[in-house]
C-alpha positions in Angstrom: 0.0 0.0 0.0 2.1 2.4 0.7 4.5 1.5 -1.7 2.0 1.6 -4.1 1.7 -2.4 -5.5 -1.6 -3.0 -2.8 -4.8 -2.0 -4.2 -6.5 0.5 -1.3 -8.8 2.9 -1.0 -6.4 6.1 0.1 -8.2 8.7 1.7 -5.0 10.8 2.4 -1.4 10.9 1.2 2.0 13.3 2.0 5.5 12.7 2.3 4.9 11.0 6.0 1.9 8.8 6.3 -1.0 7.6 4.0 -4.3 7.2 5.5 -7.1 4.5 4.1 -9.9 3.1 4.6 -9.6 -0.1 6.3 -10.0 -3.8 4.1 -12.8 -5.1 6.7 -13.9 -2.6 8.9 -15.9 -2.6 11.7 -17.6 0.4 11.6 -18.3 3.3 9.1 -15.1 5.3 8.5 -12.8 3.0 10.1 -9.6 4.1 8.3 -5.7 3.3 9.3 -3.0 6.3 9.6 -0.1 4.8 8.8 3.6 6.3 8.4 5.3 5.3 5.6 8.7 5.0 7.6 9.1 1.2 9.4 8.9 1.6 13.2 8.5 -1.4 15.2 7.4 0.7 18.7 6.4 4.3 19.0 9.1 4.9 21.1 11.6 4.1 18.2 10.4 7.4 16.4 11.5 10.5 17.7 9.5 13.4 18.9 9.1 15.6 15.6 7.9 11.9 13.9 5.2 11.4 16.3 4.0 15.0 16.2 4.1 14.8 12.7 1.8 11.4 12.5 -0.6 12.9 15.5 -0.8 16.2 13.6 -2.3 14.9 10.9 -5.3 12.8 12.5 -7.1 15.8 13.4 -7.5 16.7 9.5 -8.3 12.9 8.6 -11.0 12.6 11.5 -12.6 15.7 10.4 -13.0 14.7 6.8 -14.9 11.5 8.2 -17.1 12.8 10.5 -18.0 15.3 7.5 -18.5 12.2 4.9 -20.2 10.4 7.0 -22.4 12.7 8.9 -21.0 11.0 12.5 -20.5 12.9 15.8 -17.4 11.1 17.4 -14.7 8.4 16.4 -12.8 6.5 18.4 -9.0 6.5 18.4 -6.2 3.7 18.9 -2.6 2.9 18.3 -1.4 -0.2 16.3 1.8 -1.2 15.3 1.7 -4.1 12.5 4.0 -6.8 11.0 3.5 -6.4 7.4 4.7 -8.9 4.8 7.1 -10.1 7.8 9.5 -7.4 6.8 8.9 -4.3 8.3 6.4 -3.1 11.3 4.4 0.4 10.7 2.9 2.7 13.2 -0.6 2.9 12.5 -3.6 4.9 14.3 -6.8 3.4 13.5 -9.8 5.5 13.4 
């Protein structure tokens, strides 16, 4: 996905993170944050990382709640194996 060969739906894109929607979710608008830079812990990215992931949640969240007409969305922080290669830091919302 974030390499591009994954088919996704991308709701969001920089130079950081991508945000999508998720494969199976369980709930309207549950989408993934996830930085495009492997991390296996939050604590092995540095401060101006994690600000820059956190910062862009509130932008993402907003757009939902907008599309989908809800009033509040729940937040949570993943971190994920993928392929068996690298971990990501995700937030799922």
């Amino acid at each position: 996905m974030i390499e591009g060969k994954l088919s996704c739906h991308m709701i969001y894109q920089d130079d950081d993170c991508i945000s999508i929607l998720d494969k199976y979710p369980i709930d309207n608008g549950h989408s993934l944050v996830i930085t495009k830079k492997p991390y296996e812990k939050i604590m092995d990215m540095d401060v101006d990382e994690v600000a820059k992931l956190f910062s862009k949640i509130p932008k993402i969240a907003k757009a939902i709640i907008r599309a989908l007409m809800l009033t509040h969305l729940l937040l949570r922080r993943i971190m994920v194996k993928l392929q068996n290669k690298l971990y990501h830091m995700f937030m799922y919302i």
